[in-house]
N, CA, C and O atoms as a Tripos MOL2 file, in Angstrom:
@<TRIPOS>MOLECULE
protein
  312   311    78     0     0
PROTEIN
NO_CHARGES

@<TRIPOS>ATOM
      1 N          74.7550  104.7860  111.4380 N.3       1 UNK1
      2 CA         75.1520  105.1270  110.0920 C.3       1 UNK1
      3 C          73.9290  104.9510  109.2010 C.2       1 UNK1
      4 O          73.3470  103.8790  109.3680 O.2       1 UNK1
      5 N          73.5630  105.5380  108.5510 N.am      2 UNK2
      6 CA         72.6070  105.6680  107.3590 C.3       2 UNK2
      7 C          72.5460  105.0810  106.1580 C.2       2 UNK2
      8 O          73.5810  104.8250  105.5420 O.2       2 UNK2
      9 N          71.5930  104.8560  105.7780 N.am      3 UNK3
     10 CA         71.4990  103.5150  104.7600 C.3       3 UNK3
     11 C          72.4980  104.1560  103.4110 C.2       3 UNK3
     12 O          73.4830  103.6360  102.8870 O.2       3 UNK3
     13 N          71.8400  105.4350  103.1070 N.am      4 UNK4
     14 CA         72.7650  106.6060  102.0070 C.3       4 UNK4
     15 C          74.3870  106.6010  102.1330 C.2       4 UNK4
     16 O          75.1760  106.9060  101.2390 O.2       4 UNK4
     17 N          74.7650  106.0900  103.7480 N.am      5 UNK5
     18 CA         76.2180  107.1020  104.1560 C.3       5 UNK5
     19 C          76.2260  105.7960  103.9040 C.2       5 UNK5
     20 O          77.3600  105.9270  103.4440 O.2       5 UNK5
     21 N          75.9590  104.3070  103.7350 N.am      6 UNK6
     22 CA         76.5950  103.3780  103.8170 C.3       6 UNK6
     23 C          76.9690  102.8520  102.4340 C.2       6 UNK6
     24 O          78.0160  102.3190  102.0690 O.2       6 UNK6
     25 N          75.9600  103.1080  101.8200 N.am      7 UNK7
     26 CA         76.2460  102.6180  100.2360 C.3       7 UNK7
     27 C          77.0050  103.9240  100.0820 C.2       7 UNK7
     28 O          76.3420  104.5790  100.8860 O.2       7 UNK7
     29 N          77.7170  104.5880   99.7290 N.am      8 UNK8
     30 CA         78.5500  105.6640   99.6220 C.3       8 UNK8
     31 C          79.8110  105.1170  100.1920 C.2       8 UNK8
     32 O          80.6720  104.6810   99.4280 O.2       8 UNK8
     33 N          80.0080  105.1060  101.6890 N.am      9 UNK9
     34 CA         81.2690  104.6400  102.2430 C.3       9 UNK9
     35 C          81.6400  103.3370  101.5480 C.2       9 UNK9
     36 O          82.8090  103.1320  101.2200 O.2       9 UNK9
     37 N          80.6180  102.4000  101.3000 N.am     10 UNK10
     38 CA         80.4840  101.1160  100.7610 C.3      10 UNK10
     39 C          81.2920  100.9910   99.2930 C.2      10 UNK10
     40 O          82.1240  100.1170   99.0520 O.2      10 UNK10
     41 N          80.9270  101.9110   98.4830 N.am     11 UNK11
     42 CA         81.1500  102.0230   97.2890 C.3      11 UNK11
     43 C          82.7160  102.9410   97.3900 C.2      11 UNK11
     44 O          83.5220  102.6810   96.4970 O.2      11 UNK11
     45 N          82.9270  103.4680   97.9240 N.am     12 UNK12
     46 CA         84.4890  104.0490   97.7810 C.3      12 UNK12
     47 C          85.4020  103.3150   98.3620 C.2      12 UNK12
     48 O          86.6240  103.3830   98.2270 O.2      12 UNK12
     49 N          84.5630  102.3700   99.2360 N.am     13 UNK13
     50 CA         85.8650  101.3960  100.3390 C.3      13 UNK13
     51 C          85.6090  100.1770   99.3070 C.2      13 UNK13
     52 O          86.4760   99.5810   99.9450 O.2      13 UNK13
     53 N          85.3340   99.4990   98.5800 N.am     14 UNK14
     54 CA         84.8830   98.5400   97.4730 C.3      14 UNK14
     55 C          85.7040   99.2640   96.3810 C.2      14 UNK14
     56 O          86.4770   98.5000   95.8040 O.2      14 UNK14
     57 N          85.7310  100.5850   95.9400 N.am     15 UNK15
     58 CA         86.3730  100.8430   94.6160 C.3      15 UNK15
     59 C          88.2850  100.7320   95.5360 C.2      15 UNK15
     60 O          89.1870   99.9980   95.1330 O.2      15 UNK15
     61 N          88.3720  101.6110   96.6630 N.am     16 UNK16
     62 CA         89.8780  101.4180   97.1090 C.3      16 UNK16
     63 C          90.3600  100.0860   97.1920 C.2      16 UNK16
     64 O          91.4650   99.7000   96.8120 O.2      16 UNK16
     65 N          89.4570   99.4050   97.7160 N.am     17 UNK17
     66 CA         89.8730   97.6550   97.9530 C.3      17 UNK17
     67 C          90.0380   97.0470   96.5840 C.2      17 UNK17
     68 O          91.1920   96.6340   96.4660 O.2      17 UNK17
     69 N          89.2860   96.8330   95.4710 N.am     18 UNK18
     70 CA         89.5190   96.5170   94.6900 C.3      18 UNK18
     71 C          90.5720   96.9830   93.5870 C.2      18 UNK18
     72 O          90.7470   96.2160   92.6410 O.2      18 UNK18
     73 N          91.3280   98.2450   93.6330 N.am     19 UNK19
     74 CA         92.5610   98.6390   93.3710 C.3      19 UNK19
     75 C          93.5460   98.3980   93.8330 C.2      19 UNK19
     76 O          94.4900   98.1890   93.0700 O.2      19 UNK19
     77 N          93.7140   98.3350   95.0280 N.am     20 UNK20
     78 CA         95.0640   97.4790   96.0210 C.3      20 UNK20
     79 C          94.8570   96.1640   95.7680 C.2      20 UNK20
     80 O          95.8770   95.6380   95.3220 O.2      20 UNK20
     81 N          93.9370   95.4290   95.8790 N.am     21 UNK21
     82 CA         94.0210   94.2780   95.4800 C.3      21 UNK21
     83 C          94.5400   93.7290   93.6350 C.2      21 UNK21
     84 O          95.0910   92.7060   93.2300 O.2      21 UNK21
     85 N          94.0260   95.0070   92.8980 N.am     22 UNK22
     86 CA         94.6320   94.6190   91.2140 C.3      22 UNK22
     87 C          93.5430   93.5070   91.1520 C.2      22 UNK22
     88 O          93.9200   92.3880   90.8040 O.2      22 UNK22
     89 N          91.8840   93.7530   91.5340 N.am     23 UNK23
     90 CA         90.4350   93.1250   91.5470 C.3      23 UNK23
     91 C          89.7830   94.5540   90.4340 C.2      23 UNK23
     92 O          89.5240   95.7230   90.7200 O.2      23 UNK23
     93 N          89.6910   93.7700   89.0870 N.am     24 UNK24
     94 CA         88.3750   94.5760   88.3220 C.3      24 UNK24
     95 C          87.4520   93.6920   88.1670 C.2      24 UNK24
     96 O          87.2180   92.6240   87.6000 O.2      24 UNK24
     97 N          86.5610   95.2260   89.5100 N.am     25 UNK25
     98 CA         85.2500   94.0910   89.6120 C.3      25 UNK25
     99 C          84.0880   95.6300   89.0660 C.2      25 UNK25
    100 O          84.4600   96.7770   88.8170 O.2      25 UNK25
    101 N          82.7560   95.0980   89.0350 N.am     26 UNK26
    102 CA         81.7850   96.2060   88.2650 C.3      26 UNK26
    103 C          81.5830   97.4000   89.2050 C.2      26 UNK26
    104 O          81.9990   97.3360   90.3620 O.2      26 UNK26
    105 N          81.1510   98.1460   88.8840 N.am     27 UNK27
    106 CA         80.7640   99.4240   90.5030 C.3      27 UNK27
    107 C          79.8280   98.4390   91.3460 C.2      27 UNK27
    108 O          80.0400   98.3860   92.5570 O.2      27 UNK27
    109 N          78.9680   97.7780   90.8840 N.am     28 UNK28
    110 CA         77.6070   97.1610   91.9310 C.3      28 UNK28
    111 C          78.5930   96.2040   93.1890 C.2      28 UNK28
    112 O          78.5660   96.2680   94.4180 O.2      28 UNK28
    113 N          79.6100   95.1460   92.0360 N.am     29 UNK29
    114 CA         80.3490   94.1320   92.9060 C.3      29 UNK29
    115 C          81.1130   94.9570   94.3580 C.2      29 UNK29
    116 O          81.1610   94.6350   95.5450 O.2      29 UNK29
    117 N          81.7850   96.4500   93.3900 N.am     30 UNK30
    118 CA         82.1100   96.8670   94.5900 C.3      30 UNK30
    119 C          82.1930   97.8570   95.8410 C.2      30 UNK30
    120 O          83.0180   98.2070   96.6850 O.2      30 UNK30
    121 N          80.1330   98.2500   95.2810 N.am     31 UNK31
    122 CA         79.5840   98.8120   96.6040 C.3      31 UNK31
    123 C          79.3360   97.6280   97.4810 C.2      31 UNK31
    124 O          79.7320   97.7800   98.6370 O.2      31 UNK31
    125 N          78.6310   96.1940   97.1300 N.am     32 UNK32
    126 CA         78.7040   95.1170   97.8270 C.3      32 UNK32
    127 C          79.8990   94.8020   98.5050 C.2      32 UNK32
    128 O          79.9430   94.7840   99.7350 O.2      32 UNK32
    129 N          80.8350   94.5620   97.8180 N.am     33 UNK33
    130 CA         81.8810   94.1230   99.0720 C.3      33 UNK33
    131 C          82.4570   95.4810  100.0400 C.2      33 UNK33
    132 O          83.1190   95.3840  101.0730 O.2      33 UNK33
    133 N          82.1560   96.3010   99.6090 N.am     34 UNK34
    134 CA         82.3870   97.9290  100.7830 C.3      34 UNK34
    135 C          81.4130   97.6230  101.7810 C.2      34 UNK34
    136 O          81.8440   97.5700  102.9320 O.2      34 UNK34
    137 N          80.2610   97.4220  101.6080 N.am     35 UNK35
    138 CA         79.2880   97.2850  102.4640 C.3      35 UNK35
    139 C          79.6380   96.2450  103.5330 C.2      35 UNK35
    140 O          79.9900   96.5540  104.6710 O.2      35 UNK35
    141 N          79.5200   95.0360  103.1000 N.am     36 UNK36
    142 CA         79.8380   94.1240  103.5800 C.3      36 UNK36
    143 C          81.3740   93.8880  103.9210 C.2      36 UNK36
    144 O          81.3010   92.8320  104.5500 O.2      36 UNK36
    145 N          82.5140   94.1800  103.8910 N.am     37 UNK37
    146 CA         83.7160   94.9880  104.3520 C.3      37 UNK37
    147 C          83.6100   95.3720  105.4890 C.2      37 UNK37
    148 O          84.1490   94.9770  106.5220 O.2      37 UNK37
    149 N          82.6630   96.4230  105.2330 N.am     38 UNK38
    150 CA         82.7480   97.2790  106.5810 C.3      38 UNK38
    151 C          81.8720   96.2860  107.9900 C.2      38 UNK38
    152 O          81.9940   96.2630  109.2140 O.2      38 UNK38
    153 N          81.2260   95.7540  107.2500 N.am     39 UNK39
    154 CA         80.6850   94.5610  108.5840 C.3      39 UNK39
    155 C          81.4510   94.1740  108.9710 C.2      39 UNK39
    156 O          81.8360   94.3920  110.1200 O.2      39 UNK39
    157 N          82.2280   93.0990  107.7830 N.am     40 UNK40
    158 CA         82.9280   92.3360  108.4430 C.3      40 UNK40
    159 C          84.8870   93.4880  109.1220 C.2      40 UNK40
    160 O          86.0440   93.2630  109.4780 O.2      40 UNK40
    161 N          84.3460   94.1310  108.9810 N.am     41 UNK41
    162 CA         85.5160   95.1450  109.4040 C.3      41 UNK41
    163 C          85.4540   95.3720  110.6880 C.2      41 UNK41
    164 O          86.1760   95.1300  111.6560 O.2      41 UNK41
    165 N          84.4550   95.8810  110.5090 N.am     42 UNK42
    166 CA         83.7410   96.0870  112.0580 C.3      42 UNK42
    167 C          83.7500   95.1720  113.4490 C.2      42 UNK42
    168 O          84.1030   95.4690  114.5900 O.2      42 UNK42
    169 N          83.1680   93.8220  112.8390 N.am     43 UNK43
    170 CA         83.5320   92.7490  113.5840 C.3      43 UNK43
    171 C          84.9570   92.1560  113.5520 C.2      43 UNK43
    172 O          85.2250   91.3340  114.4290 O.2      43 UNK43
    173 N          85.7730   92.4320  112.7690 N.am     44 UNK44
    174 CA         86.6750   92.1340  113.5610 C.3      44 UNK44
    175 C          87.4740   93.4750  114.6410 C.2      44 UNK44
    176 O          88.1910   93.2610  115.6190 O.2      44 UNK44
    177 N          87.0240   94.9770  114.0200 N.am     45 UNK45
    178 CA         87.6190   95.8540  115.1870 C.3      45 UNK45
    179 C          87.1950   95.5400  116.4120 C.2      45 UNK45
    180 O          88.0010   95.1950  117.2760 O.2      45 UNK45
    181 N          85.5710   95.6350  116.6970 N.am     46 UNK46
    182 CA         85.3740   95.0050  117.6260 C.3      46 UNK46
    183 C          85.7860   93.7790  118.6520 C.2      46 UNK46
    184 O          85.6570   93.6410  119.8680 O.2      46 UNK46
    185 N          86.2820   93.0390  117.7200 N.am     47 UNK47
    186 CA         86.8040   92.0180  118.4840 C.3      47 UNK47
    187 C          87.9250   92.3180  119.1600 C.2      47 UNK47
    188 O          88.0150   91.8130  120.2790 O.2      47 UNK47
    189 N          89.0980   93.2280  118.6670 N.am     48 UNK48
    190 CA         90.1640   93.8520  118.8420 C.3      48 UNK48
    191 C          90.1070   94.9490  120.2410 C.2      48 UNK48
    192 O          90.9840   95.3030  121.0300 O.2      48 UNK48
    193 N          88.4440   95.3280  120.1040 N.am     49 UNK49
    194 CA         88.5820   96.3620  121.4710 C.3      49 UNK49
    195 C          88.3420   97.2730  120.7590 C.2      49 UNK49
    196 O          87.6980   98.1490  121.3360 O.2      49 UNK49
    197 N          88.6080   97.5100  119.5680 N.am     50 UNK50
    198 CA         87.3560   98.7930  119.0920 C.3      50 UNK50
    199 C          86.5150   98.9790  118.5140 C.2      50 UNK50
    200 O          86.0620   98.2360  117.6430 O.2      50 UNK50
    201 N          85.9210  100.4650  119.0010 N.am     51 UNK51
    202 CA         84.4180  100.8140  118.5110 C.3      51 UNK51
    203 C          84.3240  101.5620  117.5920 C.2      51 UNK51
    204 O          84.3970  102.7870  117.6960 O.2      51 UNK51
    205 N          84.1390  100.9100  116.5040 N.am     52 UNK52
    206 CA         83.8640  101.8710  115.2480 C.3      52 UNK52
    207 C          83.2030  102.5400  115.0770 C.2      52 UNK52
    208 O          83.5780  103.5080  114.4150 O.2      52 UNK52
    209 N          81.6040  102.4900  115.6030 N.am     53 UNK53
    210 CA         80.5360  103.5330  116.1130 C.3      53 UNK53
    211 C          80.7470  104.8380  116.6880 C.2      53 UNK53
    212 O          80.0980  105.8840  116.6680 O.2      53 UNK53
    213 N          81.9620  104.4380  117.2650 N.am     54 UNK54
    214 CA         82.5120  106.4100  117.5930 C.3      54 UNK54
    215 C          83.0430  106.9350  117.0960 C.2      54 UNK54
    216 O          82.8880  108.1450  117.2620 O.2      54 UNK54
    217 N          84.2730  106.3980  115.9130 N.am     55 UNK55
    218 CA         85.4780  106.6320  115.1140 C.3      55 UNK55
    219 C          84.4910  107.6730  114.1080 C.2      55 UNK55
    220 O          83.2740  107.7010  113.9290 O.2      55 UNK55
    221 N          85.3190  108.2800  113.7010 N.am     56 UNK56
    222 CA         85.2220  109.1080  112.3640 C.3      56 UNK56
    223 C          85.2070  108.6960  111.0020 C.2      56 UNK56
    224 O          85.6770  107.5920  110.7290 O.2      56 UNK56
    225 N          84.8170  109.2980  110.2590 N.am     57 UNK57
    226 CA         84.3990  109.0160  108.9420 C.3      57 UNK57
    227 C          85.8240  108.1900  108.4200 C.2      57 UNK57
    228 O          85.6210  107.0440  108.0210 O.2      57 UNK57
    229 N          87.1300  108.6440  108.3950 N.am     58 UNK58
    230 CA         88.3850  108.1300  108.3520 C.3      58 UNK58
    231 C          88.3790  106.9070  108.5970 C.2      58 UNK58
    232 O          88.6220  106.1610  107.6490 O.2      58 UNK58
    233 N          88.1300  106.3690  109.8010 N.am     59 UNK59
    234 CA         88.1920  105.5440  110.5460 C.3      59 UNK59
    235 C          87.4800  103.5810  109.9170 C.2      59 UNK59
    236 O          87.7620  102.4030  109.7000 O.2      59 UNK59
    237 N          86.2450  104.8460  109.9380 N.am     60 UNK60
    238 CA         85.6130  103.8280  109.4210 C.3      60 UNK60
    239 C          85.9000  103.3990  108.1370 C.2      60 UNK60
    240 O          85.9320  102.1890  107.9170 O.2      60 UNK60
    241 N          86.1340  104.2770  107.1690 N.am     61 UNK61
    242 CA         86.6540  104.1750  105.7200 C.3      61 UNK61
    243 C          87.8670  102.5290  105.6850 C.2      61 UNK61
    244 O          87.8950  101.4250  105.1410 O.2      61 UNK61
    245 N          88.5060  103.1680  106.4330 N.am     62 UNK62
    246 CA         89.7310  101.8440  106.7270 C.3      62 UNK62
    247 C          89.8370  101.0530  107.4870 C.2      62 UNK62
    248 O          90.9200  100.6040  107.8620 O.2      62 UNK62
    249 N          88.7370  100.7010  107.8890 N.am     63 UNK63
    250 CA         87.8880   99.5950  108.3130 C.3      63 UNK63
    251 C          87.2810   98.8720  107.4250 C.2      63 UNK63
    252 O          87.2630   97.6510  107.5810 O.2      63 UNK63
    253 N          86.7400   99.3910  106.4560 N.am     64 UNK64
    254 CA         85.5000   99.3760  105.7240 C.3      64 UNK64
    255 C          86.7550   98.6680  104.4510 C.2      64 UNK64
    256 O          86.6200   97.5250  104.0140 O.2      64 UNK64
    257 N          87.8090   99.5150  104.0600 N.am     65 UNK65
    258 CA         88.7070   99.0010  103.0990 C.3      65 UNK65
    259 C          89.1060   97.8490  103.0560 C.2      65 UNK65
    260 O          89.0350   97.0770  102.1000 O.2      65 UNK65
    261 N          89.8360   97.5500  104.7580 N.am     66 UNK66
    262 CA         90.4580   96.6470  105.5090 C.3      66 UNK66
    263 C          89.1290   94.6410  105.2180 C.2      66 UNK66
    264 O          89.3800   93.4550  105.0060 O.2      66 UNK66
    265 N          88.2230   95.2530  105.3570 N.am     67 UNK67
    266 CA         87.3090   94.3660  105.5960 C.3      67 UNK67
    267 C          87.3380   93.7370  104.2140 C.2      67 UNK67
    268 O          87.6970   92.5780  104.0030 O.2      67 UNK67
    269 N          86.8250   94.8230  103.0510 N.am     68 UNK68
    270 CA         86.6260   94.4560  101.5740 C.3      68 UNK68
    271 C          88.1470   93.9940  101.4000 C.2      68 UNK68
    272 O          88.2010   93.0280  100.6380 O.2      68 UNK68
    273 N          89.0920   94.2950  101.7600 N.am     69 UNK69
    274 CA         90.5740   93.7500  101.3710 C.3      69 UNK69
    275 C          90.1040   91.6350  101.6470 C.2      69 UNK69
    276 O          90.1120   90.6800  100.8690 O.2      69 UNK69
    277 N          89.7000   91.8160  103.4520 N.am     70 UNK70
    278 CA         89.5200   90.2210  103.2990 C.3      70 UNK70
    279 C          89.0260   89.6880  102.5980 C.2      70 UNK70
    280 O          89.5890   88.6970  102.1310 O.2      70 UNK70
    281 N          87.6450   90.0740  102.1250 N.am     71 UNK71
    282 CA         86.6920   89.5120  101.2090 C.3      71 UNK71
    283 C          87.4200   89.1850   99.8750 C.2      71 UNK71
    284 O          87.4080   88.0260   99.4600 O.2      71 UNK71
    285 N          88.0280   90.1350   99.2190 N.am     72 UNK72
    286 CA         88.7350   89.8570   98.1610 C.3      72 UNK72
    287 C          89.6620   88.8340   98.3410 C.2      72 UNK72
    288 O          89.6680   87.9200   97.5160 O.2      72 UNK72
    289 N          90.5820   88.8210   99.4310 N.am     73 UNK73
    290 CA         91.4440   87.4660   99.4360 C.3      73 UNK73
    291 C          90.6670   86.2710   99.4530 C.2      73 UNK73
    292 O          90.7370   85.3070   98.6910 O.2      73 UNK73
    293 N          89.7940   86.5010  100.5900 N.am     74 UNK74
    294 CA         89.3080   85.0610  100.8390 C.3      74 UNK74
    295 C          88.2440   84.6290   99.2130 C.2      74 UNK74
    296 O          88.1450   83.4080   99.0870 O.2      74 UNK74
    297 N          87.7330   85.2000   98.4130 N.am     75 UNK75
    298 CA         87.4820   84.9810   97.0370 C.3      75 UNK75
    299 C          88.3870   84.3720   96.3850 C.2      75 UNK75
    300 O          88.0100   83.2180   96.1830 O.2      75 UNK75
    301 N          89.4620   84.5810   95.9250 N.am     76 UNK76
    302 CA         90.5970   84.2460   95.4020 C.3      76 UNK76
    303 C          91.0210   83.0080   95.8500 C.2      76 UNK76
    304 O          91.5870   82.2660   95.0470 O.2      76 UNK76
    305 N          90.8460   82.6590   96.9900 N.am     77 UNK77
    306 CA         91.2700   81.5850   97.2880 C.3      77 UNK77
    307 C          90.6760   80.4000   97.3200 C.2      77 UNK77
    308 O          91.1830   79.2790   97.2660 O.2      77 UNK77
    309 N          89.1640   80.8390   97.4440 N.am     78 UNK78
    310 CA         88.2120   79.7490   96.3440 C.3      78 UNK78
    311 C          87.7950   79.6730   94.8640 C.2      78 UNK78
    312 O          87.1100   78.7320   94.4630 O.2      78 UNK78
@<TRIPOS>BOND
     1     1     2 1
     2     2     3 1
     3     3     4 2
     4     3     5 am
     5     5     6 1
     6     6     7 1
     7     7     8 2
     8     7     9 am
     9     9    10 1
    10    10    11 1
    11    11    12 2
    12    11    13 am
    13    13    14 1
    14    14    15 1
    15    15    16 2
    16    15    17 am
    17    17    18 1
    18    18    19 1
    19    19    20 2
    20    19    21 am
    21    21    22 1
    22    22    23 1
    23    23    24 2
    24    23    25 am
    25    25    26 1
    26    26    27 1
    27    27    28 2
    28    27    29 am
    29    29    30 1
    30    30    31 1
    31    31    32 2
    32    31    33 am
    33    33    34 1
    34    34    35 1
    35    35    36 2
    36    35    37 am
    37    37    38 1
    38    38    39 1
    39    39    40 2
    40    39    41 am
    41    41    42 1
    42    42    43 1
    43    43    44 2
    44    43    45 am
    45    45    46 1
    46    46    47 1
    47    47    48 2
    48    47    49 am
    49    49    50 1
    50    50    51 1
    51    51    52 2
    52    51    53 am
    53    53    54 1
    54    54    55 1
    55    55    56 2
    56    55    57 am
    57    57    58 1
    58    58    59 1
    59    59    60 2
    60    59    61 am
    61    61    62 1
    62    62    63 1
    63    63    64 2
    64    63    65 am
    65    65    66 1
    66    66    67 1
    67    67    68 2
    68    67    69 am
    69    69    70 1
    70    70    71 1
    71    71    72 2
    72    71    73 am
    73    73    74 1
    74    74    75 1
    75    75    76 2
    76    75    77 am
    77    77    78 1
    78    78    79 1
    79    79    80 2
    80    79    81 am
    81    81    82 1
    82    82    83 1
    83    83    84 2
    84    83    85 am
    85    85    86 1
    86    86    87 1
    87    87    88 2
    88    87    89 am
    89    89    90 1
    90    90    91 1
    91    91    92 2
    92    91    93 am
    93    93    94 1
    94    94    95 1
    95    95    96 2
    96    95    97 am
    97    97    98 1
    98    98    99 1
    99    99   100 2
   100    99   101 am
   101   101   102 1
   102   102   103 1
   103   103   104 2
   104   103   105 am
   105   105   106 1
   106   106   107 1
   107   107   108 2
   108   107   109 am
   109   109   110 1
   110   110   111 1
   111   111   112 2
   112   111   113 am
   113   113   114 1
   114   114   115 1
   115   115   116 2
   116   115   117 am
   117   117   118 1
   118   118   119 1
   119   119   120 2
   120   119   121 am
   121   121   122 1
   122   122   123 1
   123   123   124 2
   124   123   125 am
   125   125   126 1
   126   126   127 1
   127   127   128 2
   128   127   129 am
   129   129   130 1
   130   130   131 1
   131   131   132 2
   132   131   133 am
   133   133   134 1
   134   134   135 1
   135   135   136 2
   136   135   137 am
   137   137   138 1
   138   138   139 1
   139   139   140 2
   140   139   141 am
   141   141   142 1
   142   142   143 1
   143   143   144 2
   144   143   145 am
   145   145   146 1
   146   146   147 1
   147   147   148 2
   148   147   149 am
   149   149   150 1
   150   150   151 1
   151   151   152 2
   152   151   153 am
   153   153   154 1
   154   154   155 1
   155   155   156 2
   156   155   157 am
   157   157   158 1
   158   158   159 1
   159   159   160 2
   160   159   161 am
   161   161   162 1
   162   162   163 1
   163   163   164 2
   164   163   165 am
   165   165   166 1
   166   166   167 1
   167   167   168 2
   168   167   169 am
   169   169   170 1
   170   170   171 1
   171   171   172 2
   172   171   173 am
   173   173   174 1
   174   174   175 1
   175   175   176 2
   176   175   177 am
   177   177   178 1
   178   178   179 1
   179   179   180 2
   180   179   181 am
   181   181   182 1
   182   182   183 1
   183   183   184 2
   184   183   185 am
   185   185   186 1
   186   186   187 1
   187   187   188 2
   188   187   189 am
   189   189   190 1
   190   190   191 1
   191   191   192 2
   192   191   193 am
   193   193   194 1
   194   194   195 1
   195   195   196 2
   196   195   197 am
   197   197   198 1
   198   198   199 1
   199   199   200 2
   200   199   201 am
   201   201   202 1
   202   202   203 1
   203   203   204 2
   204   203   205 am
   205   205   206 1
   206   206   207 1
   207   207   208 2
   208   207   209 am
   209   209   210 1
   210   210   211 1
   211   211   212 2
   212   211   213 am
   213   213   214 1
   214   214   215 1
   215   215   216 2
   216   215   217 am
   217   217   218 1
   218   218   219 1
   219   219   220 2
   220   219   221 am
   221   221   222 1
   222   222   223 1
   223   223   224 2
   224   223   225 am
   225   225   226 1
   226   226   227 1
   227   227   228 2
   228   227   229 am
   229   229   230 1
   230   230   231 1
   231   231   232 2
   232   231   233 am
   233   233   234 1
   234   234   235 1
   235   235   236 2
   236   235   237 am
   237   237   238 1
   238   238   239 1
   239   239   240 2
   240   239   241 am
   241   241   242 1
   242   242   243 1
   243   243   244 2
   244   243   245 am
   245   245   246 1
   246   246   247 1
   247   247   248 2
   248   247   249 am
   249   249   250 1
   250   250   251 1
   251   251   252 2
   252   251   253 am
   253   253   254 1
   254   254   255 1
   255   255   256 2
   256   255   257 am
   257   257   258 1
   258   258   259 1
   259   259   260 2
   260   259   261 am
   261   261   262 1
   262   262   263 1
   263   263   264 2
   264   263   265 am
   265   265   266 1
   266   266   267 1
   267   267   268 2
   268   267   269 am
   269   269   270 1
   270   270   271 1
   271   271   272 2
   272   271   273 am
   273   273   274 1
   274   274   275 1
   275   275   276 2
   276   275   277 am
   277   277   278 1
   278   278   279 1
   279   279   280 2
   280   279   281 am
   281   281   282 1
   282   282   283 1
   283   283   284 2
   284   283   285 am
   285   285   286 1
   286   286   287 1
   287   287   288 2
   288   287   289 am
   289   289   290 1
   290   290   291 1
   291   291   292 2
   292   291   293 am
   293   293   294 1
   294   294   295 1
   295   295   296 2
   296   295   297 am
   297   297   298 1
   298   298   299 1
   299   299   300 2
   300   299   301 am
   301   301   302 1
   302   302   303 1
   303   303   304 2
   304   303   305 am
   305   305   306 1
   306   306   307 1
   307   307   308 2
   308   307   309 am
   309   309   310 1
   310   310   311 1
   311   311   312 2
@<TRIPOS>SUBSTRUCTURE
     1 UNK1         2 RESIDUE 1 A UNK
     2 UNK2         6 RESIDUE 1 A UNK
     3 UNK3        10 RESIDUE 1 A UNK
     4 UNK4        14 RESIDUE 1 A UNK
     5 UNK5        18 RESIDUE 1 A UNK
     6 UNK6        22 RESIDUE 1 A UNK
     7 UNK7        26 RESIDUE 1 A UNK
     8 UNK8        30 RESIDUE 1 A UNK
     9 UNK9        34 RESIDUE 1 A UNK
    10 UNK10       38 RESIDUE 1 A UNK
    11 UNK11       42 RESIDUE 1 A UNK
    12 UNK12       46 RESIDUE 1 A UNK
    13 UNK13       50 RESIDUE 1 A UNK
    14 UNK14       54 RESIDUE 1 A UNK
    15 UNK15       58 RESIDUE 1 A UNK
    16 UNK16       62 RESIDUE 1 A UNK
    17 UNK17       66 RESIDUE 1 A UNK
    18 UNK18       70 RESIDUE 1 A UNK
    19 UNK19       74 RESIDUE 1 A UNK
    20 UNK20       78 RESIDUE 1 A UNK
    21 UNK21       82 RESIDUE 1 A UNK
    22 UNK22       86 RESIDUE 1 A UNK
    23 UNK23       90 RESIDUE 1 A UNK
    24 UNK24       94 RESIDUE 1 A UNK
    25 UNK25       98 RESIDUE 1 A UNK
    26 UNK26      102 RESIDUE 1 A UNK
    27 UNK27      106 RESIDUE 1 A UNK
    28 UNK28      110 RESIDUE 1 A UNK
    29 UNK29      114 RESIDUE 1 A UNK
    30 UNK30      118 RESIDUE 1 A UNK
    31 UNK31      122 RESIDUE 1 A UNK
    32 UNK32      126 RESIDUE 1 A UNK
    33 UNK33      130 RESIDUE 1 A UNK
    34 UNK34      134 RESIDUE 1 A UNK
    35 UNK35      138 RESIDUE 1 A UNK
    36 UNK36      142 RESIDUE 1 A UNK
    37 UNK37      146 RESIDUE 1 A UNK
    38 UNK38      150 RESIDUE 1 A UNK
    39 UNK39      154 RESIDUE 1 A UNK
    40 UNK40      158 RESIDUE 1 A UNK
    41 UNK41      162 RESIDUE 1 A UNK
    42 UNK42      166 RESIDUE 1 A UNK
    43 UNK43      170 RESIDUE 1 A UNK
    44 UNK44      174 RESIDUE 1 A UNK
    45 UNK45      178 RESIDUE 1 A UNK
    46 UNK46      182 RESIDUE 1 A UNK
    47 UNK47      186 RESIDUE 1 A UNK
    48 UNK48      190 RESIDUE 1 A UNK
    49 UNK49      194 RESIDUE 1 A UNK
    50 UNK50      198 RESIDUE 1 A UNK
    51 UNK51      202 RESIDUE 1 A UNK
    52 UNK52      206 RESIDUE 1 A UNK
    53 UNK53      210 RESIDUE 1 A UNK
    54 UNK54      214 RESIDUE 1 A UNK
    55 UNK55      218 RESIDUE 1 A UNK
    56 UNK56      222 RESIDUE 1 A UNK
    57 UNK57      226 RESIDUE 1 A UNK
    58 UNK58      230 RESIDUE 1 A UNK
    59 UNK59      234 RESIDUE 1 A UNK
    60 UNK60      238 RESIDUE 1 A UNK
    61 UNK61      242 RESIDUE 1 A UNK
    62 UNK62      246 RESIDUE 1 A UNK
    63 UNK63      250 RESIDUE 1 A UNK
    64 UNK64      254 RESIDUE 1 A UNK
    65 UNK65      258 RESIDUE 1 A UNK
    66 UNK66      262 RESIDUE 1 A UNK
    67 UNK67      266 RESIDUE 1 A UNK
    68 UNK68      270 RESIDUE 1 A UNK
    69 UNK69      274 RESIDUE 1 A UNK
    70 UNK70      278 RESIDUE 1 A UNK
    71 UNK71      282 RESIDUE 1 A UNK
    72 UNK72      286 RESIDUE 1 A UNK
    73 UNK73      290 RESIDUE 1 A UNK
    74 UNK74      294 RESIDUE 1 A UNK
    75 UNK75      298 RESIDUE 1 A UNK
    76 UNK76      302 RESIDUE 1 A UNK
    77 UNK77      306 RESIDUE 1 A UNK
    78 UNK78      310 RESIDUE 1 A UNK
């Protein structure tokens, strides 16, 4: 994935996450947690048995959501 496709996926999976969550956070806060989302998204698909590296743009998106969703809880709760 590409540094461009990531801050992009980053920043739309950070703006979706932070709407389901009812989180107003700035655009920067939430290309950061998209980005980092999708890591930690990733690692946990992986852990699960899948490979996000093959999945489709879709795929990864809600991964990428899924991930920034944790980040936002686990914030909140400190």
């Amino acid at each position: 994935m590409g540094f461009l496709y990531s801050i992009i996926l980053g920043g739309i999976a950070g703006y979706i996450a932070s709407r389901l969550m009812d989180s107003h956070n700035s655009a920067l806060v939430n290309i950061i947690l998209g980005i980092v989302g999708g890591l930690v998204g990733g690692f946990i698909a992986k852990r699960l048995g899948n490979d996000p590296d093959n999945d489709g743009l879709f795929m990864n998106l809600l991964i990428s959501v899924g991930g920034a969703i944790v980040l936002i809880f686990l914030g909140r709760l400190f």
